[in-house]
Each structure stands twice: as structure tokens, then as C-alpha cells.
VOSE-574025 format. One line per 2 residues: number of its first residue (from 1); for each residue x, y, z negated of N, C-alpha, C. Coordinates in steps of 0.1 Angstrom, whole numbers. Layout:
<fidrens>
NUM	X/Y/Z/X/Y/Z/X/Y/Z ~ ... .
</fidrens>
This chain:
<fidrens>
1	3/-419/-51/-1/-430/-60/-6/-424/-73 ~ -21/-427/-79/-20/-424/-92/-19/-427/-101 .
3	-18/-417/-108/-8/-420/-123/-16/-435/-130 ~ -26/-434/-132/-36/-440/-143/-29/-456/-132 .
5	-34/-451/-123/-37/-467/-115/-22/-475/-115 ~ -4/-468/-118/4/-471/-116/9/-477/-133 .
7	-3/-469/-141/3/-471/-152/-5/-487/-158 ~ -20/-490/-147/-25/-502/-148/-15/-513/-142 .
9	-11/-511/-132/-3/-516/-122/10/-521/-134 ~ 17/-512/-140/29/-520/-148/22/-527/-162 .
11	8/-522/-164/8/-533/-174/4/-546/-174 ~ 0/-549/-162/-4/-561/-151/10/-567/-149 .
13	20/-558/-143/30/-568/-142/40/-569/-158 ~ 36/-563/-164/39/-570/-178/33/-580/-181 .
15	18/-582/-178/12/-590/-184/20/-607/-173 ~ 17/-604/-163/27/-615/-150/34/-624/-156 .
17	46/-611/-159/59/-615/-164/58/-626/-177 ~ 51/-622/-185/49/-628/-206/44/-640/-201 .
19	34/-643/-186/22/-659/-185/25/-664/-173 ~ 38/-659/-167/40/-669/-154/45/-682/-158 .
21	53/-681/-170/63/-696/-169/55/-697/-180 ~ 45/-694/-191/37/-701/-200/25/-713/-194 .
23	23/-721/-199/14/-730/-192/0/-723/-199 ~ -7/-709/-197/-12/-703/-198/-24/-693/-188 .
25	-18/-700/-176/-23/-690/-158/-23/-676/-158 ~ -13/-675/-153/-6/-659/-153/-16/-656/-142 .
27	-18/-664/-131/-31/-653/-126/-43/-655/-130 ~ -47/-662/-140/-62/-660/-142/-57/-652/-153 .
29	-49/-647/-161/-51/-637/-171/-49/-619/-166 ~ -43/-622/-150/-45/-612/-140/-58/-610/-134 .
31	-65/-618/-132/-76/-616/-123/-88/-610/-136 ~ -86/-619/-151/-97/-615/-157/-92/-601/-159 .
33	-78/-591/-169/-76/-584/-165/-76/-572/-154 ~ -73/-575/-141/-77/-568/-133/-94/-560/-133 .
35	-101/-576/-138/-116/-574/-140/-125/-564/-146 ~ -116/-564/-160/-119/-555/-175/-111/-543/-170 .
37	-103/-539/-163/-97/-528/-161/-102/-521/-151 ~ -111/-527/-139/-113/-519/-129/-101/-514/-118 .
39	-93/-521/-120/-80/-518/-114/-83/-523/-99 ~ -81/-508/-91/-81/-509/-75/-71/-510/-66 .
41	-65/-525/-66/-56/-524/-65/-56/-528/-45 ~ -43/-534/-40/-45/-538/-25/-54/-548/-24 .
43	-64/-547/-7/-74/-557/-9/-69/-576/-4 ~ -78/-584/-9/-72/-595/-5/-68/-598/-14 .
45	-66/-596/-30/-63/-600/-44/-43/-603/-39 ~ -37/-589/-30/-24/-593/-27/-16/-587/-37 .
47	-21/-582/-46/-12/-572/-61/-14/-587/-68 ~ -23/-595/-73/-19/-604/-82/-10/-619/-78 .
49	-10/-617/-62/2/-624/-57/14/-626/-62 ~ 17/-613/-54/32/-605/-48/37/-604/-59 .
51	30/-598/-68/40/-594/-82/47/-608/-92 ~ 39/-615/-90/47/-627/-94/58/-634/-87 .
53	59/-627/-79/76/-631/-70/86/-623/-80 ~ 80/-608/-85/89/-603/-98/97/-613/-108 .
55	89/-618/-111/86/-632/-123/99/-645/-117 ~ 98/-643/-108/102/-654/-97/120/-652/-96 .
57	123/-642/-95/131/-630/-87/139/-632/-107 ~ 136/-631/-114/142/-633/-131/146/-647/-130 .
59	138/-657/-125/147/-669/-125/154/-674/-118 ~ 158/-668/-109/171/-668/-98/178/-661/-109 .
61	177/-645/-114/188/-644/-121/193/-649/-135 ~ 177/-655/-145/187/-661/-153/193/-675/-154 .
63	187/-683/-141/195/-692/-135/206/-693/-126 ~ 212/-684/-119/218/-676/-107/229/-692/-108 .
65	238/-692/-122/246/-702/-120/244/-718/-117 ~ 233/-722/-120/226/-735/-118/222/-736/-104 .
67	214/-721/-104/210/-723/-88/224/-722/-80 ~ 229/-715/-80/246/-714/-68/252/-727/-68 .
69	251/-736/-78/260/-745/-82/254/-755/-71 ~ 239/-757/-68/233/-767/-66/233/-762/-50 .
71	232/-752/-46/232/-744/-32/249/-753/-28 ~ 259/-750/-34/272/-748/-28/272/-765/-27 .
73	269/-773/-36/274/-782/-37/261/-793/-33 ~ 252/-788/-24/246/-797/-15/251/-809/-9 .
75	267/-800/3/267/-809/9/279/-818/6 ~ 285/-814/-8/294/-827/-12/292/-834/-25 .
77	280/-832/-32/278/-833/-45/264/-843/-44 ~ 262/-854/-52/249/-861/-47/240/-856/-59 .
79	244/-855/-70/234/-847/-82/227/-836/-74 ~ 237/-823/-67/230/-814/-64/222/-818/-50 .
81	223/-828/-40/214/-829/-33/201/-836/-38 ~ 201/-846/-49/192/-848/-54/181/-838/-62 .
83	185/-829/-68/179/-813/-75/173/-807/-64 ~ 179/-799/-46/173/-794/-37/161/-803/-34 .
85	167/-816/-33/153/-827/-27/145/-823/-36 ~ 144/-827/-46/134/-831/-57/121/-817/-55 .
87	129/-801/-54/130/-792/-55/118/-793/-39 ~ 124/-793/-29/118/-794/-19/109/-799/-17 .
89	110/-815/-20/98/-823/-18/88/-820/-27 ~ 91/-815/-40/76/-813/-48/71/-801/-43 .
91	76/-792/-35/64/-781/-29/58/-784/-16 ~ 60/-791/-13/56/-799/1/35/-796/-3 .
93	30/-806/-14/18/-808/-12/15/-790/-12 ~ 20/-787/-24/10/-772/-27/13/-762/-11 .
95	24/-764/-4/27/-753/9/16/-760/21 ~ 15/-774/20/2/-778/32/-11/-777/31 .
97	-12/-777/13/-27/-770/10/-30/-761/6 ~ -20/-754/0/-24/-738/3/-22/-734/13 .
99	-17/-737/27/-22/-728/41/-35/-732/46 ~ -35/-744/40/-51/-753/46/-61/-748/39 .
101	-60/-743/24/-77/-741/18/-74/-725/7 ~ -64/-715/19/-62/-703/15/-72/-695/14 .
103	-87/-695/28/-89/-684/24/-103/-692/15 ~ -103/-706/16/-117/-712/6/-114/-704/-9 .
105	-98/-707/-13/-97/-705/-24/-99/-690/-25 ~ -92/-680/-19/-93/-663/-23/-108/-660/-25 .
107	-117/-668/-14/-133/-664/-12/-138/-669/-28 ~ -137/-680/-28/-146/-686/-37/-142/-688/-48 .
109	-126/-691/-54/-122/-695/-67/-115/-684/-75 ~ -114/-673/-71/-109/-661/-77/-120/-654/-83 .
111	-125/-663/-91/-140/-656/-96/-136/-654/-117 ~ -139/-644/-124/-131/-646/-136/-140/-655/-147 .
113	-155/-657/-142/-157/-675/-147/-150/-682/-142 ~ -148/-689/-134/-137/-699/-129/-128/-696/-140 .
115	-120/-688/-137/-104/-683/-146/-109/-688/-161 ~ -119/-684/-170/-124/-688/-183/-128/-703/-181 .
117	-132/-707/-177/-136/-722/-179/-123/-730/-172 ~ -117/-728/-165/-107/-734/-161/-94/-734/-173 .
119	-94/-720/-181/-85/-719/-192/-93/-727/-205 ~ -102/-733/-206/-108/-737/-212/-106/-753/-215 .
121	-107/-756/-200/-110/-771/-201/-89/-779/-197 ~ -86/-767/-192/-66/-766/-188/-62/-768/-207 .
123	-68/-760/-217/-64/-762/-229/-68/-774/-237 ~ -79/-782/-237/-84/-791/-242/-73/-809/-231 .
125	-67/-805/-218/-67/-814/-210/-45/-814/-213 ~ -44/-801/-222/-30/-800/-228/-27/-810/-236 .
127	-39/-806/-245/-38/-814/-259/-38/-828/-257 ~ -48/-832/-247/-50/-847/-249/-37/-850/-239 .
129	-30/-847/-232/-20/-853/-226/-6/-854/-234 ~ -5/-843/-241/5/-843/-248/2/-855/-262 .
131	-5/-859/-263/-8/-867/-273/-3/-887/-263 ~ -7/-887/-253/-7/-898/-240/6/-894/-236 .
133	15/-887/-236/30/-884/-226/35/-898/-233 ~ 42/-906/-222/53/-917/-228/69/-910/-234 .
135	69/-921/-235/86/-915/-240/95/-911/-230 ~ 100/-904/-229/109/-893/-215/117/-903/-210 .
137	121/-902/-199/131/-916/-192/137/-907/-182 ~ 138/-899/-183/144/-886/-173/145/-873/-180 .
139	162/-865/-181/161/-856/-188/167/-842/-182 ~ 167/-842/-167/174/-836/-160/163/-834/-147 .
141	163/-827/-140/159/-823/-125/157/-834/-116 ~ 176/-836/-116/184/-840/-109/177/-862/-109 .
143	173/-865/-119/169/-875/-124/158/-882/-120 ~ 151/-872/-117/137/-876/-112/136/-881/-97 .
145	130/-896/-100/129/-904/-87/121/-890/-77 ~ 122/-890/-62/118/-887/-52/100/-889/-53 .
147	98/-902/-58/83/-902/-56/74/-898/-68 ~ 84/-897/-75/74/-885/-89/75/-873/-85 .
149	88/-867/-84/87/-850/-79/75/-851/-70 ~ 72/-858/-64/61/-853/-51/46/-858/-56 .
151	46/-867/-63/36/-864/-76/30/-852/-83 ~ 46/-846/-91/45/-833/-98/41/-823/-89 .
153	46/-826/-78/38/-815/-68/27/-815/-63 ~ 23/-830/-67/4/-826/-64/-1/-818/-77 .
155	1/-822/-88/1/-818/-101/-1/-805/-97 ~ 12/-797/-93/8/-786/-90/-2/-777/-80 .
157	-3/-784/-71/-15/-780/-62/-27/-778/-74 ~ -33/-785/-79/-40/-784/-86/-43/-763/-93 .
159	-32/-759/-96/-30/-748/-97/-36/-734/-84 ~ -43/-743/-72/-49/-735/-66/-58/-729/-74 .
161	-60/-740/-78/-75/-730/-88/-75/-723/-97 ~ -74/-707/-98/-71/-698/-111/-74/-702/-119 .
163	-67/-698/-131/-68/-706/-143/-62/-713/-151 ~ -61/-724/-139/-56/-741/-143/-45/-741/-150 .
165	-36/-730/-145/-21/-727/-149/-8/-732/-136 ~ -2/-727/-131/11/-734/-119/17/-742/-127 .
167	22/-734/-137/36/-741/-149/31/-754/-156 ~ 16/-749/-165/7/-760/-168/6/-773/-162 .
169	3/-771/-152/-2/-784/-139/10/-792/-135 ~ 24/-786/-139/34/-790/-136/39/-798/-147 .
171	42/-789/-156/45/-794/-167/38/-808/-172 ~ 27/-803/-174/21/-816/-178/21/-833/-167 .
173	22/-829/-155/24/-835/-150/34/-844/-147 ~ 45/-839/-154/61/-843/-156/60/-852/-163 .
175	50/-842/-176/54/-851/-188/50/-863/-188 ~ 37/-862/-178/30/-878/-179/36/-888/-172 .
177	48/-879/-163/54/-893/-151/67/-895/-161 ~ 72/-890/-170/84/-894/-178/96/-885/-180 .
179	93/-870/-181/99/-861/-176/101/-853/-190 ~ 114/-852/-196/116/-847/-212/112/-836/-210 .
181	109/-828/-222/100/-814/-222/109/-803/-219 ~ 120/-805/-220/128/-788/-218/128/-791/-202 .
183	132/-803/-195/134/-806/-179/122/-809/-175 ~ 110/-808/-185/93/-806/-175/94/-787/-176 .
185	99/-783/-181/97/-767/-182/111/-757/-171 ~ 123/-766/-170/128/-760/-159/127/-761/-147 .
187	119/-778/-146/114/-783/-132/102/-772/-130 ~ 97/-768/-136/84/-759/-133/86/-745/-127 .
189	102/-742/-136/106/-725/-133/117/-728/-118 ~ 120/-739/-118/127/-742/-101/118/-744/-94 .
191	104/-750/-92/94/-753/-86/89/-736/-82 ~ 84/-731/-86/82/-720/-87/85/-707/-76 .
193	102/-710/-74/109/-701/-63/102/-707/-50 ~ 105/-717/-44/101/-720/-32/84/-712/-29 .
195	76/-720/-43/60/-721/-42/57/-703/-42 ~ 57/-695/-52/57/-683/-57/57/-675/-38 .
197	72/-679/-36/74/-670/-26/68/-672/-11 ~ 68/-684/-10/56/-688/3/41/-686/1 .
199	36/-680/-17/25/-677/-14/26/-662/-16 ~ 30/-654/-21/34/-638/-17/39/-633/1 .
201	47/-640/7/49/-638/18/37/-638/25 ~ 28/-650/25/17/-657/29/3/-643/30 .
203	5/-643/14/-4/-633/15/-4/-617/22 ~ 6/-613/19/12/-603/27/11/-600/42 .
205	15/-611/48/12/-614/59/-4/-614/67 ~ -9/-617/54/-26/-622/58/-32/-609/57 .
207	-26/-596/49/-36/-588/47/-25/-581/51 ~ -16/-572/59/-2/-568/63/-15/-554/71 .
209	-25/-557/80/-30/-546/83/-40/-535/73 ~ -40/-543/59/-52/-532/48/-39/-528/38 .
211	-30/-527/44/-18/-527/32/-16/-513/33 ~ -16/-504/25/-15/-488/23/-2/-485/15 .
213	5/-475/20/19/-470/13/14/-472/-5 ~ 1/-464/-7/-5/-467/-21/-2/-480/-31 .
215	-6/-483/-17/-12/-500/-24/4/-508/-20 ~ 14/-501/-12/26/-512/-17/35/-501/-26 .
217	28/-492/-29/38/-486/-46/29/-490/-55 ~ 18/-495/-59/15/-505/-66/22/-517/-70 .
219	26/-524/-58/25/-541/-62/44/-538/-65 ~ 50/-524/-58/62/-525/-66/64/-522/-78 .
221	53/-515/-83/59/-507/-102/53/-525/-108 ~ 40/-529/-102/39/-548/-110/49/-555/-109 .
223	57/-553/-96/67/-565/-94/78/-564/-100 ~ 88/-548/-104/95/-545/-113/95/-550/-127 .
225	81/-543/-131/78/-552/-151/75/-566/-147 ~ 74/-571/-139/70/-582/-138/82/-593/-143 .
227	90/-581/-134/108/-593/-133/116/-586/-146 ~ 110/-578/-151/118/-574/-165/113/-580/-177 .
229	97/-584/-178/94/-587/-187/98/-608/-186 ~ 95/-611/-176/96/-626/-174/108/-626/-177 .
231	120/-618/-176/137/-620/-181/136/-623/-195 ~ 127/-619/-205/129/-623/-218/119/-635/-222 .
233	113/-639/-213/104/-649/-216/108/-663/-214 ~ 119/-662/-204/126/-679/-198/130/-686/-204 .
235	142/-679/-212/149/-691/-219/145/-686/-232 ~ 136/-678/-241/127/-679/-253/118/-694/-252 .
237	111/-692/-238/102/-711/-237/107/-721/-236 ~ 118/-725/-228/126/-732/-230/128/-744/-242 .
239	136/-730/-253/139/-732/-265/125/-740/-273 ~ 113/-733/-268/105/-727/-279/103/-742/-273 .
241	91/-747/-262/87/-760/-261/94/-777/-268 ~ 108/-772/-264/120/-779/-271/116/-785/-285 .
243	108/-772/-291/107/-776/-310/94/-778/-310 ~ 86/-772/-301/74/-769/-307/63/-777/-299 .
245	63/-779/-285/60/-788/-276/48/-775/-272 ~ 38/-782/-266/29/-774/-260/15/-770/-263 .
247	12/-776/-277/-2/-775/-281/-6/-762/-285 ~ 4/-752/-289/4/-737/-291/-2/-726/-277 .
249	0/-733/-267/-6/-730/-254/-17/-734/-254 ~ -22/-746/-258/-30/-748/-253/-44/-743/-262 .
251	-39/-741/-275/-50/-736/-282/-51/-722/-279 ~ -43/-715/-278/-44/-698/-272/-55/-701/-256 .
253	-50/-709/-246/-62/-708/-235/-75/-714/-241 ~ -75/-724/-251/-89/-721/-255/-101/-714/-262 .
255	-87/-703/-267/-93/-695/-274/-100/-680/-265 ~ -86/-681/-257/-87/-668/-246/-100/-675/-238 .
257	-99/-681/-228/-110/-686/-220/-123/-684/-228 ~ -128/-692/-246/-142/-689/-245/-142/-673/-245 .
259	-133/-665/-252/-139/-649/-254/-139/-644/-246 ~ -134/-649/-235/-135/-646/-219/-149/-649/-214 .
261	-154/-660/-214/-166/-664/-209/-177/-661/-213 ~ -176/-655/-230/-190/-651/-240/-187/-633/-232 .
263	-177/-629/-230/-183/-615/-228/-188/-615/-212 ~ -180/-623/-209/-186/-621/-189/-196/-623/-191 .
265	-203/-636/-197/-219/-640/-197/-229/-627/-205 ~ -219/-623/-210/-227/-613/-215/-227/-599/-208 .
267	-220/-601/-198/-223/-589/-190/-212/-573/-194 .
</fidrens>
């Protein structure tokens, strides 16, 4: 493996880590990155996948207790079967349409215009929702009727398209069904494990014959900083949305997106 390319490799999955749970698109700031770097990484865009299972893999452990609590007490506890449902049913849409419009999306929407105009118009569609969010009527996971989570999970489909943001698409989508801001931000990082890992497996699988020892000591030195740097990022957002709500995201993707867009156009 080379040096240079392993040393691109962990700062990609630093970068993973800092914008997976930001409503920010941790892979369009991978893919435009990847872009400006020249980074050769595995083909099939399976390094800007995989490595966000890193990311993924931090909130199992800085959730470990919430999650075990809700695992054990499935089958005698109705709060926690309500949390696995909710949990479940909202990845339903994004697992039927991302097998259905996998390879439209890898061909055609992993483009780093897309990623800039999608961070563009994802920051402007922040602001104005957070300004429209009702007053919260749900402050928990576990709270949310059945037929919103699967709402929020179309919300999230939406996030096929680089850019848009996973957490974004989620989040905001919570917040519009009645979903308080710290429980629209953990519903996003619980949402996440199921979705994250059925699209890493997915891809893996899909490209499992161009996959080179190279190219999987790559997507592990990403997936490592990926899950170290996301460990300080979880519950810093949490907090931070808590006080500050979300318009600080949303002005950063509109700022990132045009200087993203004025240099691509410019070649």
C-alpha cells in the first residue's frame, strides 16, 4: 500500500468521521474531496462507502448502553419494542430503493456538481424548514407514531443523492413531523446503523471481484479515523443542536457548495 495514498485514505476517513452525523453530506464532502485529491482509491466509489460503517461502528459504542438496553428488552419492554420498530420501519424505504436505483445512482449522481448544488440548495431548504418546524410533540425515539418514522425514512431516501445529506434528510424531516431537535439528531445516528451497514455490505458485495488487498488496506486505515474521529463528534452535536439548532449547518453547506461549484466550473 502507498504511503501518500494511505496517508490520503486517513484523511478522508477523518474527514467521514467530522460530516457523517452533521447534516452536512459526509459523502459529498468525500466524493468532492476524493475529487481535488486524485485519490485512487477501490473502484465502484466502495472506499467512500465502507468507511462510513467506521462512523457507524462509534455509535454503537458511544450508544452501546441505550442500544443493549433496547436489544434485551425487546421482548418484555413495550418502549423498547417501540424504538427497534420505529428503528426498523424507517429504513425500510431507503433498503428497497437503494437496491432498486443502486447502480442509476453510483453511474449518474456521484458526480461533484451534483454534490455542490445539492449542498447548496440542502442549505437554503435547512433554513427555511427550520424556520416552518411546529412545536415538538415527541421527545424520544421511542414516541414517534409508526407512520412518521416511515415518513422519516422516506426523508431519508432522499439522501441517495450525494450531497443532500443522510442525517440532513432525516433530521429535518423529523423535525417537520414533530420530532424535538436532540431526538430528530439521535433518531438520525440510530437510523444510520441498519442504513450505513446495508449500504457498505451492498457495495462490497457488488464490487467483491475488483477488490485488491491494496484497495482493502485502504478502506481500513478510512474506516479506523473514520470511527475515531466520529467518537468525538456524537455527543459534541447532540449538545450543540440542543442550543444552537441547525442553521450553522446550513450556512457552512452553502458556503462550501458555491466554492465548490465556482472552482469545478472553472475547471
Amino acid at each position: 500500500m502507498d504511503g501518500s495514498a494511505a496517508l490520503e485514505a486517513a484523511l478522508l476517513g477523518v474527514v467521514e468521521g467530522l460530516t457523517e452525523f452533521l447534516p452536512v453530506s459526509s459523502t459529498g464532502h468525500l466524493i468532492l474531496l476524493v475529487d481535488l485529491l486524485g485519490f485512487a482509491g477501490p473502484p465502484g466509489r466502495v472506499f467512500e462507502v465502507v468507511i462510513q460503517f467506521g462512523a457507524i461502528l462509534a455509535v454503537c459504542v458511544a450508544y452501546f448502553r441505550r442500544l443493549a438496553a433496547a436489544a434485551l428488552g425487546v421482548f418484555h419492554d413495550a418502549g423498547a419494542r417501540r424504538f427497534v420498530a420505529n428503528i426498523l420501519i424507517a429504513f425500510l424505504p431507503a433498503a428497497v430503493l437503494g437496491a432498486t436505483l443502486h447502480g442509476f445512482i453510483k453511474g449518474a449522481l456521484f458526480d461533484p456538481v451534483v454534490v455542490a448544488v445539492a449542498l447548496i440548495a440542502g442549505g437554503f431548504a435547512i433554513l427555511l424548514i427550520e424556520r416552518l418546524a411546529h412545536r415538538p410533540r415527541f421527545a424520544a425515539v421511542e414516541e414517534i407514531p409508526w407512520t412518521r418514522a416511515l415518513a422519516v425514512g422516506f426523508c431519508q431516501a432522499l439522501a441517495m443523492i450525494p450531497g443532500v445529506s443522510r442525517s440532513g434528510a432525516t433530521i429535518v424531516g423529523a423535525l417537520l413531523l414533530g420530532v424535538e431537535r436532540r431526538a430528530a439528531a439521535e433518531f438520525s445516528f440510530f437510523l444510520a446503523i441498519p442504513t450505513m451497514l446495508a449500504a457498505a455490505v451492498f457495495d462490497l458485495w457488488k464490487n467483491r471481484d475488483l477488490l485488491t488487498l491494496d484497495g482493502l488496506g485502504l478502506v481500513a486505515v478510512g474506516f479506523l479515523f473514520a470511527f475515531l474521529s466520529a467518537l468525538l463528534v456524537v455527543r459534541w452535536f447532540v449538545a450543540f443542536v440542543g442550543r444552537h439548532g441547525f442553521a450553522p449547518f446550513a450556512l457552512y453547506r452553502i458556503a462550501v457548495g458555491t466554492v465548490m461549484l465556482v472552482l469545478l466550473l472553472a475547471g
